[in-house]
N, C-alpha and C positions, 0 to 999 in steps of 0.2 A: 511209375517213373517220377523221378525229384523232376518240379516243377524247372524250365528252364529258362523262364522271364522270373524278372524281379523281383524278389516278394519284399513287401513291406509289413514290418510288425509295427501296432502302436504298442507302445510303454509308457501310461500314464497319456502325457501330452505331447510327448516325443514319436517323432519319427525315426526310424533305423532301419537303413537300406541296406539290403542283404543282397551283396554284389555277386553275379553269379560266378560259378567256378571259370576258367577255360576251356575245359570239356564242354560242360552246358552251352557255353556261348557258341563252341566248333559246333554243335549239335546244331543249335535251332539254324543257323547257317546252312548246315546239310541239309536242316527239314524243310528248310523253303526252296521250295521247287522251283521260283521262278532266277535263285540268283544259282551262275554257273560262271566259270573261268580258269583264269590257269595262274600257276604259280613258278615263279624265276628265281632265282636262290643264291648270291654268290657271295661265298668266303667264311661260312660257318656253319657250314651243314644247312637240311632243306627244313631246319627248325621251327616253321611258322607252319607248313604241310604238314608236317607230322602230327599235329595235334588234331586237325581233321581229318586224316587217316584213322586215327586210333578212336574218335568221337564214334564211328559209325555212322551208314551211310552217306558216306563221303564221294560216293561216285552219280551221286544228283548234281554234286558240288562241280570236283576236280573235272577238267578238260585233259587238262595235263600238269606235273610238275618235273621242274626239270633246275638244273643247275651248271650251267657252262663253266667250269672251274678251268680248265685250261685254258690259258692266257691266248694261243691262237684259236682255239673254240670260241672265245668270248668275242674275239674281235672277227671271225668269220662273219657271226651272226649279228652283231650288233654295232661291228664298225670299230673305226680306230678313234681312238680320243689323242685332240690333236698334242696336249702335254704324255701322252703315253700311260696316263694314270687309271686305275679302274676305281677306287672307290670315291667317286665323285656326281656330284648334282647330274652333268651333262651325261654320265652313263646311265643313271637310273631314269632317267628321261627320255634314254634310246630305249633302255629294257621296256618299259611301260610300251612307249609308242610302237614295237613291234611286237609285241605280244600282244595287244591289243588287235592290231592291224591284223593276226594270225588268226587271232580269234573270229573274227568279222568276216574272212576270207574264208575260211572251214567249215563254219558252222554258219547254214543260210536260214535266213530268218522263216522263209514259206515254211522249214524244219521247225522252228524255235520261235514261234512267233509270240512266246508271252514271258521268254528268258532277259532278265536283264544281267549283261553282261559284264565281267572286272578280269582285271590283270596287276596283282600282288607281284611287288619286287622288293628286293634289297640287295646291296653291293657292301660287302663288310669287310673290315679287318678286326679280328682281335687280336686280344695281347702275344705283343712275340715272345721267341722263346727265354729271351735275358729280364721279361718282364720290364721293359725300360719304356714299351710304348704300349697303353694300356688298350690302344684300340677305337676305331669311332666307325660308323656307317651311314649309309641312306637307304631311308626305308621310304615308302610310296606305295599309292593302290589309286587305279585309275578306274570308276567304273560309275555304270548309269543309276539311274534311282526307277526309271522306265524304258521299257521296250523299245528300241531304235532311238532313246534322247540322246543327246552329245553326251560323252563322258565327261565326268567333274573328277578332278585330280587332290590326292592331297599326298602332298611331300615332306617329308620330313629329317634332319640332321640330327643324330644321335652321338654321344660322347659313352664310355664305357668307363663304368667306376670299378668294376669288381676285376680282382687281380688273378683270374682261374679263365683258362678259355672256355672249357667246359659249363663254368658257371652264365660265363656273358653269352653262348651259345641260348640255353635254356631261356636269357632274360630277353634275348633277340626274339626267341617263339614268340613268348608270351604277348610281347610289345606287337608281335605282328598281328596275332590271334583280335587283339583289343581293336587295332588299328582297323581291320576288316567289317569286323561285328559294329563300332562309332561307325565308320563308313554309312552301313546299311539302313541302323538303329538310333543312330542321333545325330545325323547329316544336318538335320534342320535345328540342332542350336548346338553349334561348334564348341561355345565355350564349355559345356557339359562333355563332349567327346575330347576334346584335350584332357582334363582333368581324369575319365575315364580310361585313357591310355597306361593310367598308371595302376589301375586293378590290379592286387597281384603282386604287384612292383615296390619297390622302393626307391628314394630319391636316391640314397647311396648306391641304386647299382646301377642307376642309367642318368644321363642329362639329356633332356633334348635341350638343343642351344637355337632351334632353325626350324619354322615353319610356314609351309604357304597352301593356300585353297587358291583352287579353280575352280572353274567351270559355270552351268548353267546354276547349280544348286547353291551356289555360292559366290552369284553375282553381286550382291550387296554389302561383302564381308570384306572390311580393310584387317587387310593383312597386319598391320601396322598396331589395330587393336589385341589380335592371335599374339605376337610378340610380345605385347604388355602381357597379355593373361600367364605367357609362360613365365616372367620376370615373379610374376604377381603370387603364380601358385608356389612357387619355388622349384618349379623343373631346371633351371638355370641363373646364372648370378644376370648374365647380359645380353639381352639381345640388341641386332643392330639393324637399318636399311637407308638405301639410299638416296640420294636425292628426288628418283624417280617411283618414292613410295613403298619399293619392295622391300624382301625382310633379304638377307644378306650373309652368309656364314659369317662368324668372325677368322675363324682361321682361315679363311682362304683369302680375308685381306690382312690381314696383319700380320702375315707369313714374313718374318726377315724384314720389318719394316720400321722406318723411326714415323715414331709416334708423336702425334701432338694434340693433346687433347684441351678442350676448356669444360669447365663443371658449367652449367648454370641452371637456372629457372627457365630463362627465357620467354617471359609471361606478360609481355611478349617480346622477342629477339629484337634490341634495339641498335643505337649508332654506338652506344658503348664495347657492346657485345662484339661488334663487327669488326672496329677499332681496335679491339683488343686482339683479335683475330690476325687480323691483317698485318699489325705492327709485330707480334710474336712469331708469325711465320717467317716474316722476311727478316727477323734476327736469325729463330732457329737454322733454317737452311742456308746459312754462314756457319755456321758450325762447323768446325774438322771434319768431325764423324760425319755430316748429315749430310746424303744425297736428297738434292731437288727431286729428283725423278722415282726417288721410293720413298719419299713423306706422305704420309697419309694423315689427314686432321679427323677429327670426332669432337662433335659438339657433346657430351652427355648430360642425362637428367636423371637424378637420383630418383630409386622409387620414392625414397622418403620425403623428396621435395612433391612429387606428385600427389602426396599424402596430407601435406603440410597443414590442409584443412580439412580433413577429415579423410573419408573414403574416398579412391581415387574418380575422380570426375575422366570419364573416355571421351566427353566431346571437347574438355579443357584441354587434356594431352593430344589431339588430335590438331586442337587449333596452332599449339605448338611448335608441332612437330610439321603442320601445314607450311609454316612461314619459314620455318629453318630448311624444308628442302624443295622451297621456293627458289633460298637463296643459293640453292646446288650442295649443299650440304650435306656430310654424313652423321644420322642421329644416332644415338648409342643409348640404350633403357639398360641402369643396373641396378644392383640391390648393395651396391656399394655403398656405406656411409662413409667410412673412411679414407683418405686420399691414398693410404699406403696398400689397400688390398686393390683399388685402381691400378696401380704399377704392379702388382703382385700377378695380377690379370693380364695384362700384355705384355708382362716376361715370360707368358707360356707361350708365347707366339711366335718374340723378338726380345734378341740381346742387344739390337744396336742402339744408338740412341734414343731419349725420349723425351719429351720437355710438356709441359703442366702450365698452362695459360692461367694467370686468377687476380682474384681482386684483394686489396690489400685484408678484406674481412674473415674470407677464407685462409689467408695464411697466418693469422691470426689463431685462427679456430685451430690450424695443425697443430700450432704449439698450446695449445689447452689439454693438462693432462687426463681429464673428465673422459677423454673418446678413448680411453686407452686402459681405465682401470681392468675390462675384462682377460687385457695379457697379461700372461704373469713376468713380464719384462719390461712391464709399464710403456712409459713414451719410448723409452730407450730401446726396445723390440722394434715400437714402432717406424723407428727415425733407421735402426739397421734395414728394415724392408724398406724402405722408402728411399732412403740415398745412398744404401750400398749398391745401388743399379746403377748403370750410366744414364744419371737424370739431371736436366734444368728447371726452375720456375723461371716463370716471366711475370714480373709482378709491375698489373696497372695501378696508378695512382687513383688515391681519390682523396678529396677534400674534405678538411676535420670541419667542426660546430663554429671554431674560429675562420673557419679562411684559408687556414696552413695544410698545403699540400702535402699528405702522408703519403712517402715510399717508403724502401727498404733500408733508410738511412735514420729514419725518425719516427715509423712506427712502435707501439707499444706492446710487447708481451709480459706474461707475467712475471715477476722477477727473480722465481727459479728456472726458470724457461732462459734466464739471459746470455749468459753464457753460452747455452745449447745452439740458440740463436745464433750466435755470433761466431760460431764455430761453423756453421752451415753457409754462413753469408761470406767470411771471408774465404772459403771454399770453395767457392766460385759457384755455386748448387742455387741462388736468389740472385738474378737480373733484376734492373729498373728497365720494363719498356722505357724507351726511349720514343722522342715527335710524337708522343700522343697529342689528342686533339683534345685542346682545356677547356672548351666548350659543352664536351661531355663529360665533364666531371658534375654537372649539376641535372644530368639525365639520372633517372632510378624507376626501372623496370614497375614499382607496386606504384609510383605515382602514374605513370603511362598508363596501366590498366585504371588505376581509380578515373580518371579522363575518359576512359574509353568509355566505360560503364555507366559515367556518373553524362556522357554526352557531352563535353566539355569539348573547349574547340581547341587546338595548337597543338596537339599530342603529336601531328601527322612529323611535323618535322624532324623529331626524336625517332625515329624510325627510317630503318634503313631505306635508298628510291625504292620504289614498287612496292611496298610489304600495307602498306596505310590502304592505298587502293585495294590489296586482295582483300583485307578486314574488313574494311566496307562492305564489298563485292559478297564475299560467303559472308555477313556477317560473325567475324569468329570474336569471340570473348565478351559475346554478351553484345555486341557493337549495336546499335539504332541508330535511324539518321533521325533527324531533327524533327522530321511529319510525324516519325513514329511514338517518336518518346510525346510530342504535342495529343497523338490520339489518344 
């Protein structure tokens, strides 16, 4: 029988990992005696089952598999979801938790005493029949690593690129088969099981945009790191989470909603940053268009700013993203260089308004036609995605080499740019904040860290209340107190 662990060839001084088939994988699954469970199925066939049916013996394995496709079957067994909706977080987190609990009640351990037990689910839609909506799902597997440990969860949101149901069917298996097999086989370094997900796979037939660990197995693991890795590998353009650290769908908030985003570094999040925040929201939501009560803000951070020095530093972005949802904030990781595939991004979401907080440098940069040679419509593509939307900037000031306050009346673009410019501004498309605070035109984020680093004293007040004492407290960005840099 073909080996069904990994086999490694060397070639020369190369390594080449010889990723096992899916069969193989369902296989060694059935051939461990000790894992057993069941499997829950809805809205694409019982396609992740099937392939340990067909692997051979699969009855060490399956418990049971089954699929509640009718809308009152589903909600008999697993309850009413209070928006009426099934393919959502909150069901696949009922399915798990009673199928789990089913499992535990049935099957008595004095029976099972050396079985570690799971419960595989997914809630799907694929593409409908006009092909206008391509389809997205939640996938999940709730299960122990040891005999009676607490179960560790990992949950997952998928997006569907392939335009065939049939197709996105199979790539559901597949995705599920991987999911089970990382579960059992590389629980203990998650960033290899993400990436493993995609055995098989390709980026164009699936996105994951949404992932979170639980449990005993995975008490150590910020969720917040998993996010970046997806950003990082290219499973998705952006992940997001909240103030409260967690990772976040994007379409379940930016559903129908005006937008307000600022780009920055944030390295770290200062009185400018905040200022520019705070003065930009209470224009935006005077807007016509802009309801108070469905704005939503998003601080974001380009991977390529997280790159800026090299390979991306996890305890730099951590510190980061530490202090931005200190301040209750929502963070957003994309692969966005461009400002125009930003807005290109939350027009899959939302038609209504959206406005673009920035600093006189950044809009600058937009009109730089260098970001733009790869379309073949040059800036002029880029300038139709970008302000054929219903879009504002809100541009803060800041102070030239002279003294002289640059806004949107006296800064510099290039001087084929000028016209373009001035078609955009007198358009109403480029606001001047207004009541900024001219104090902080002499704040700049890379001197605040060189302070930090270099131990220097006065940085704290350049920094929004609270944020000086948490750097201190976790030491974040390198921070030592006075004893330390002395020892």
């Amino acid at each position: 029988m073909k080996s069904i662990v990994t086999e490694i060839e060397l070639i020369g001084d190369r390594k080449i990992e010889q990723i096992p088939s899916i069969k193989d994988k369902a296989l060694r699954i059935n051939l461990n005696q000790s894992i057993y469970g069941t499997f829950a199925e809805i809205g694409a066939g019982q396609e992740t089952v099937r392939h340990f049916f067909r692997a051979g013996a699969s009855s060490g394995t399956i418990a049971k598999a089954m699929s509640a496709y009718d809308k009152d079957f589903s909600d008999a067994i697993y309850g009413i979801e209070e928006d009426g909706r099934y393919v959502t977080e909150s069901r696949l987190k009922k399915m798990l938790a009673h199928e789990t609990r089913l499992i535990e009640e049935r099957l008595k351990r004095d029976k099972h005493p050396n079985k570690i037990f799971f419960s595989y689910a997914n809630t799907v839609a694929t593409i409908d029949f006009a092909k206008q909506y391509k389809g997205h799902g939640w996938v999940g597997i709730s299960f122990q690593v040891a005999p009676g440990e607490e179960y560790n969860e990992i949950l997952l949101h998928i997006r569907f690129k392939e335009t065939d149901a049939r197709l996105q069917q199979e790539t559901l298996g597949i995705l599920g088969v991987n999911l089970i097999y990382g579960a059992f086989y590389k629980h203990n370094d998650p960033k290899k099981l993400l990436r493993y997900l995609y055995d098989h796979l390709d980026k164009d037939q699936l996105e994951i945009d949404t992932i979170n660990f639980s449990g005993p197995r995975f008490a150590n693991i910020d969720n917040r790191l998993m996010s970046l890795q997806l950003v990082k590998n290219g499973m998705t353009d952006a992940v997001m989470f909240g103030p409260d650290g967690k990772n976040i769908l994007p379409a379940a908030v930016l559903y129908k909603k005006n937008i307000l985003a600022l780009r920055g570094s944030f390295r770290p999040v200062t009185k400018v940053n905040m200022n520019m925040y705070k003065k930009s929201y209470d224009m935006f939501i005077q807007e016509n268009k802009v309801d108070k009560d469905n704005t939503f803000v998003i601080f974001e951070i380009t991977l390529s700013n997280l790159k800026a020095e090299g390979e991306i530093d996890e305890r730099d972005f951590l510190d980061r993203a530490e202090l931005l949802c200190s301040l209750g904030q929502t963070v957003m990781i994309s692969n966005f260089q461009e400002f125009y595939k930003v807005v290109e991004y939350f027009s899959d979401f939302t038609k209504a308004r959206m406005g673009l907080a920035m600093g006189v440098n950044n809009l600058v940069d937009i009109f730089d036609e260098k970001y733009y040679r790869h379309l073949s419509g040059g800036i002029l593509e880029a300038f139709g995605k970008l302000f054929y939307r219903d879009l504002k900037v809100y541009l803060y000031p800041m102070k030239g080499e002279d003294g002289t306050v640059i806004n949107s009346d006296n800064l510099k673009v290039h001087p084929r740019m000028k016209e373009l410019y001035k078609f955009f501004k007198f358009n109403g498309k480029v606001i001047d904040i207004a009541n900024y605070d001219e104090q902080n035109l002499e704040i700049f984020s890379r001197h605040v860290l060189k302070m930090i680093v270099n131990g220097e004293t006065g940085w704290e007040k350049m920094l929004p209340d609270g944020t000086a004492d948490i750097i201190k407290q976790q030491k974040l960005f390198g921070y030592q107190s006075k004893k330390e840099l002395a020892e």
